[in-house]
C-alpha positions in Angstrom: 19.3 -12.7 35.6 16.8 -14.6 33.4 16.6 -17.2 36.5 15.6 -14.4 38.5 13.0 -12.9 36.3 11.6 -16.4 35.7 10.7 -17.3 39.2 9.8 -12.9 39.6 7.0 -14.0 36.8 6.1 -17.8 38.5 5.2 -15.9 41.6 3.5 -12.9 39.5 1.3 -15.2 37.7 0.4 -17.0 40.5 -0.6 -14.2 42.0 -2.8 -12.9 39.5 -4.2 -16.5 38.8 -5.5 -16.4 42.3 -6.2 -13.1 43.2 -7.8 -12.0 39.7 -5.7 -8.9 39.9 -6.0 -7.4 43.5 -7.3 -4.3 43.7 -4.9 -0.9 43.4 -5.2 1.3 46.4 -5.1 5.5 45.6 -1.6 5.4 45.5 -1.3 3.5 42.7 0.8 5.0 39.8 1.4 4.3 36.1 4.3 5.3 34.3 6.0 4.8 31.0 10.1 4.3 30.7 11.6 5.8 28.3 15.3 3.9 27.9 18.0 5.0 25.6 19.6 2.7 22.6 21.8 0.5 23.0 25.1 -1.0 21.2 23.7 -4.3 20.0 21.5 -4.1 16.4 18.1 -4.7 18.2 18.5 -2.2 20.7 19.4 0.7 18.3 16.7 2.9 18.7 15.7 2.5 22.2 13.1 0.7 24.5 10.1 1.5 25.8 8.0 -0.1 28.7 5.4 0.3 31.0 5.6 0.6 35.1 2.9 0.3 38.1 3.2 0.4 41.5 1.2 0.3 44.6 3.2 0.6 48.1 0.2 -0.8 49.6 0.1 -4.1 48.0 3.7 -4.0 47.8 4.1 -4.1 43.9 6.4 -2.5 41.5 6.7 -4.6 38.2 7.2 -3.2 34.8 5.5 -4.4 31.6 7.8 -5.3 28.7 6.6 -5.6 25.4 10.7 -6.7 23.7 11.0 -10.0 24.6 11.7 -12.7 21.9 13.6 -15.8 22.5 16.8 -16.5 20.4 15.9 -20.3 21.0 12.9 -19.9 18.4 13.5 -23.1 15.9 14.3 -21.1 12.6 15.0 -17.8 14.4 16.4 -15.8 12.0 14.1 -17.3 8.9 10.9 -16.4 11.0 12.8 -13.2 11.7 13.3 -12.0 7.9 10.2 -13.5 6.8 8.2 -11.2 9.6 6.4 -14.3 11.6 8.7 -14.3 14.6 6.4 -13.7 17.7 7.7 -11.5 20.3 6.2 -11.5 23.8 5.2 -9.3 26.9 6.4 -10.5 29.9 7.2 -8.7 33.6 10.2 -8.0 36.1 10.8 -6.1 39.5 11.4 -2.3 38.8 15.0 -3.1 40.6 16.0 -6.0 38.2 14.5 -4.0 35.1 16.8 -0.4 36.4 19.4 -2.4 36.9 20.0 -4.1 33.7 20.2 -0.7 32.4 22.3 0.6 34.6 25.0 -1.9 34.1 24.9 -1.4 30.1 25.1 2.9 30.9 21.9 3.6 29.1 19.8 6.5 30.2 16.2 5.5 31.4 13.3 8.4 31.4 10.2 7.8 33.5 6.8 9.6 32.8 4.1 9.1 35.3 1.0 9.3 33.9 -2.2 11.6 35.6 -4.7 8.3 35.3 -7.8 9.0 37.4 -8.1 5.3 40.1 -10.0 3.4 37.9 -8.1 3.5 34.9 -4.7 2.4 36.2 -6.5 -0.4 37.7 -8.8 -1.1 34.4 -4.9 -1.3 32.9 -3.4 -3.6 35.6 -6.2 -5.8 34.8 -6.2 -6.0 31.0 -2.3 -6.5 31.3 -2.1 -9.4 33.4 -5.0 -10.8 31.5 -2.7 -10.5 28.9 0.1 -12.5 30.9 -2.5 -15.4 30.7 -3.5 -15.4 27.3 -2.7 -15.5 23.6 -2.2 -11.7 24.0 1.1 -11.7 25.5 2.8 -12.7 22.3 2.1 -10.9 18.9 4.1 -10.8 15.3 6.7 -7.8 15.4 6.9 -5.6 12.8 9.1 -2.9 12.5 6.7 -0.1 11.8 3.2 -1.6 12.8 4.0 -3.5 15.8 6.7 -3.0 18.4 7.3 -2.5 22.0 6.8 1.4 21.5 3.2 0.9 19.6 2.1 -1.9 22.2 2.1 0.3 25.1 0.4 3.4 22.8 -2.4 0.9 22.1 -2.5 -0.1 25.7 -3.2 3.1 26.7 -4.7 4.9 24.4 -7.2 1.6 24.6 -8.9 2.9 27.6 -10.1 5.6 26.5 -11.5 4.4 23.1 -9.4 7.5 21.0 -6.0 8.7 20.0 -5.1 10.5 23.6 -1.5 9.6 22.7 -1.0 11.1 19.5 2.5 11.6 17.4 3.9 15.0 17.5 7.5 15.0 16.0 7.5 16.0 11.9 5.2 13.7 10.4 6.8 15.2 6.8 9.6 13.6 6.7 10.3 9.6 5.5 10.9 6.7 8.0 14.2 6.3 5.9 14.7 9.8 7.1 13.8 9.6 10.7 16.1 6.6 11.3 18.6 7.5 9.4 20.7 9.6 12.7 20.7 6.2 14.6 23.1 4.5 12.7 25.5 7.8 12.6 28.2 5.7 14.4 27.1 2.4 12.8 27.8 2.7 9.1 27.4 -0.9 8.7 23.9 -1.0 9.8 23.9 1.9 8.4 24.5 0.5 4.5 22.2 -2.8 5.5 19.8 -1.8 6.4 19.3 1.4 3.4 20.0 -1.9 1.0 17.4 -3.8 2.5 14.5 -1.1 3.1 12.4 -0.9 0.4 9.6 2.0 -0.7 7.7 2.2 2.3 10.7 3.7 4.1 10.4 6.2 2.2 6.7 7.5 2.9 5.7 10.1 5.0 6.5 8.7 8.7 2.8 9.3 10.0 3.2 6.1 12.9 4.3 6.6 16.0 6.5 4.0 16.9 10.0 5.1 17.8 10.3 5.5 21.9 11.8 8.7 21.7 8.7 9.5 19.8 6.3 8.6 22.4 8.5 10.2 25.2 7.5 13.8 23.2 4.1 12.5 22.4 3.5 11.8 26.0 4.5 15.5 26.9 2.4 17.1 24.6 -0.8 15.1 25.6 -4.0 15.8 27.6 -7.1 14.6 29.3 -10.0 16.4 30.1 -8.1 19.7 29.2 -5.0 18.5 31.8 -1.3 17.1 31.3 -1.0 13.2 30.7 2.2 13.5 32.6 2.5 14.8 35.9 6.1 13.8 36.7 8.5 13.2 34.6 12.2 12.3 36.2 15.9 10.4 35.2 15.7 7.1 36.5 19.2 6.0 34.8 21.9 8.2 34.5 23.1 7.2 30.8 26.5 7.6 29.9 27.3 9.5 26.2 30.2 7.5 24.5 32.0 9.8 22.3 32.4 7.4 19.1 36.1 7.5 17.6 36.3 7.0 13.9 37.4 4.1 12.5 38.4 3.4 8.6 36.9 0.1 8.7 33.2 1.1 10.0 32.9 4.1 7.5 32.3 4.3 3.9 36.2 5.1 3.3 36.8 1.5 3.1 34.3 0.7 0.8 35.4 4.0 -1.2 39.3 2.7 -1.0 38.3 -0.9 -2.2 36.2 0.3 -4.9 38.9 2.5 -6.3 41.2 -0.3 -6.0 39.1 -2.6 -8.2 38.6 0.4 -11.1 42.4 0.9 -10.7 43.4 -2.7 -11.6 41.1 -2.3 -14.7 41.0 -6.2 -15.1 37.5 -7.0 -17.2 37.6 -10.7 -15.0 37.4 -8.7 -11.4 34.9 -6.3 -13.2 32.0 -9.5 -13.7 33.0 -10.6 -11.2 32.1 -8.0 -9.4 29.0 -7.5 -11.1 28.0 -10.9 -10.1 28.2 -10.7 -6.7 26.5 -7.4 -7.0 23.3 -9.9 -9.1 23.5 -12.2 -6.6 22.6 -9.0 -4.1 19.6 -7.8 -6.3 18.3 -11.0 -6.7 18.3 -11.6 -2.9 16.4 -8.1 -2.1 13.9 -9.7 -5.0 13.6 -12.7 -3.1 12.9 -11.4 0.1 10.5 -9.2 -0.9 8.6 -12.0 -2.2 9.2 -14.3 1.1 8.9 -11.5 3.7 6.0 -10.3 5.3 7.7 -6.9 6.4 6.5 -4.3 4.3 9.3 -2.8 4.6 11.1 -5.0 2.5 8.9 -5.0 -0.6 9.4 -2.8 -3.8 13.3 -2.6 -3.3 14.1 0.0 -5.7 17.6 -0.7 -5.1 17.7 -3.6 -7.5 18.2 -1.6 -9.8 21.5 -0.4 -8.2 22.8 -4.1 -7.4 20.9 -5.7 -10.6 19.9 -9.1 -11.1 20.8 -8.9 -15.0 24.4 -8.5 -13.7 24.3 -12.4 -13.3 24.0 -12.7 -16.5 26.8 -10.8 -17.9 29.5 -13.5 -17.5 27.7 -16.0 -19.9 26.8 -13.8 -22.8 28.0 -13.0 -26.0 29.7 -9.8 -26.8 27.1 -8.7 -29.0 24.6 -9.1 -26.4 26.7 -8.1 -23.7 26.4 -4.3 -25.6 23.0 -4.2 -25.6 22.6 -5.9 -21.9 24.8 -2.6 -20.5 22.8 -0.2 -22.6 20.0 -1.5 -20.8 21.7 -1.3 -17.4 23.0 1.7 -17.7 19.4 3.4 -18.4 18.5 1.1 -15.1 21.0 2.8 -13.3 20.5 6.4 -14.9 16.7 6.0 -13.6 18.1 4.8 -9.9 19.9 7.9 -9.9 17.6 10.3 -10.3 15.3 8.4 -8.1 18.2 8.7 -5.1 18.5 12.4 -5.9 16.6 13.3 -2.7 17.0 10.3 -0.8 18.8 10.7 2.5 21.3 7.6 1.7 22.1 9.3 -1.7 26.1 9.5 -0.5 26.4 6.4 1.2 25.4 4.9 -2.2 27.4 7.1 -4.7 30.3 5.2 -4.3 28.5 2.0 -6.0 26.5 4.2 -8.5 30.4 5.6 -9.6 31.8 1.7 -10.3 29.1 0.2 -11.8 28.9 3.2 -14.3 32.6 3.2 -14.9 32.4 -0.6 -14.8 29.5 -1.0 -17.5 31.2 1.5 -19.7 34.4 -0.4 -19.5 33.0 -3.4 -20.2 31.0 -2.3 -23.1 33.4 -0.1 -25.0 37.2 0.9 -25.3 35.7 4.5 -25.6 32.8 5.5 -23.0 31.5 7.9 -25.1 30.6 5.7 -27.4 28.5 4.2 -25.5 26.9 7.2 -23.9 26.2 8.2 -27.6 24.1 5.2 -28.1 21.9 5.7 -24.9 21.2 9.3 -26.1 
């Protein structure tokens, strides 16, 4: 497949190199797919991409904005540290509908009511892209993606917003993506430790496909529907999910319980450790990372740094190091009451406060005397 859509782009870029974009005929069309998630991490929420064809010059190639090569020296530093350049790059409509037609996933095409010259003012800034430092860009999650590429692209030539988000701009981006990983509860628990505040603003940005599907429905030009077709190109096929204990939050509930039932104060810092080591990684990477995303990690104070030091203090410090965590941890509480991943966090918030009590004291109440 790649061999195929290498020598598919040789012969498209040699095309465009010497014919400086022939000219579309009238029955030219643009369309935008619309392609369903996938399994794998990456492909979670979706894919969009962008379509033309003209049956008198014989073309039908589709623009693709979510390519990114795995071969990248230091992939998956430039990856977390938001510098990994993804690229646009073109197929055949019958390679592209066929890849997704072997993984099952539902495609959605929207063709788009573009008067002659503005399909072909697109063709042309596209494969000027193709040949220039345009066809890569940094991805961010939010900012910059396949879905956001192809708004820009279009809503470029017209000089305004004629692609506009219309899905509840009230709720967080935490909130918005939280349904994609109902099935994934690893991802799931990730990805909520490694999102920091901006997650949790008002999601304002288009940039989810399914977004701009609805987006696209609702628009206009010159008083008259952006779309004037709209079909299923793929026939996706739902997979009814079956529960398993080991990708749900039972597991970590059952090993959780396990630890608190042994009682034993060596498991218990332990514990904590690992959990310092955590918080002092979501510091870290907020610090290296260019994602947004990633900064101001309020969930340091869940999984918190301090926890590395408990092992190596004195018990007299030790006291007043868990009365300082467990005001940490009272504040992280109330700050998850309306957060959507409140219950997939609970569990932790349960141990470490029975942990730090049982560390601290014989009798809890003691100690929840002294915070008061």
């Amino acid at each position: 497949m790649f061999k195929k859509i290498l020598s598919f782009s040789f012969l498209l870029y040699g095309l465009i190199a010497f014919s400086q974009s022939p000219p579309l005929s009238p029955e030219a069309t643009v369309s935008i797919f619309t392609c369903d998630r996938g399994e794998e991490l990456y492909s979670t929420f979706g894919h969009t991409a962008l379509r033309i064809t003209d049956p008198n010059n014989a073309l039908d190639v589709v623009y693709n904005y979510g390519y990114f090569d795995f071969r990248t020296e230091n992939f998956y530093f430039k990856f977390v540290k938001g510098d990994l350049q993804y690229f646009m790059n073109v197929t055949s409509y019958d390679d592209f509908v066929f890849e997704y037609k072997l993984d099952r996933r539902q495609v959605i095409e929207q063709t788009l009511n573009l008067p002659l010259t503005k399909k072909q003012e697109l063709f042309d800034a596209l494969n000027k892209s193709l040949l220039s430092d345009e066809k890569s860009y940094t991805y961010k999650f939010i900012d910059r993606n396949c879905t956001s590429m192809v708004v820009n692209k279009i809503n470029g030539l017209f000089g305004t917003e004629k692609i506009q988000k219309v899905d509840d701009k009230s709720i967080s981006y935490r909130t918005l993506l939280y349904p994609y990983f109902e099935n994934y509860f690893w991802y799931k628990l990730g990805i909520n430790i490694v999102f920091g505040a901006k997650t949790d603003r008002d999601a304002v940005k288009l940039f989810l496909p399914i977004e701009l599907l609805h987006s696209l429905d609702k628009a206009t030009i010159n008083g008259k529907p952006l779309v004037s077709k709209k079909e299923i190109v793929v026939k996706g096929v739902s997979v009814n999910p079956q529960f398993s204990f080991f990708n749900s939050i039972y597991l970590i509930c059952v090993i959780l319980l396990i630890l608190i039932f042994i009682n034993n104060r060596f498991l218990f810092k332990g514990y904590l450790f690992v959990s310092g080591i955590l918080g002092l990684f979501l510091c870290l990477i907020g610090l290296y990372s260019q994602h947004q995303e990633l900064l101001w990690n309020y969930n340091t104070l869940l999984f918190n740094p301090l926890f590395l030091l408990i092992p190596f203090v004195k018990v007299n410090f030790l006291k007043k190091l868990n009365v300082t965590l467990l005001v940490l941890l009272l504040i992280y509480s109330i700050m998850m009451l309306t957060k959507p991943h409140v219950m997939i966090m609970l569990p932790f918030m349960i141990a470490n406060l029975y942990i730090l009590l049982k560390l601290n004291s014989r009798n809890p109440l003691k100690l929840l005397s002294a915070i008061k």
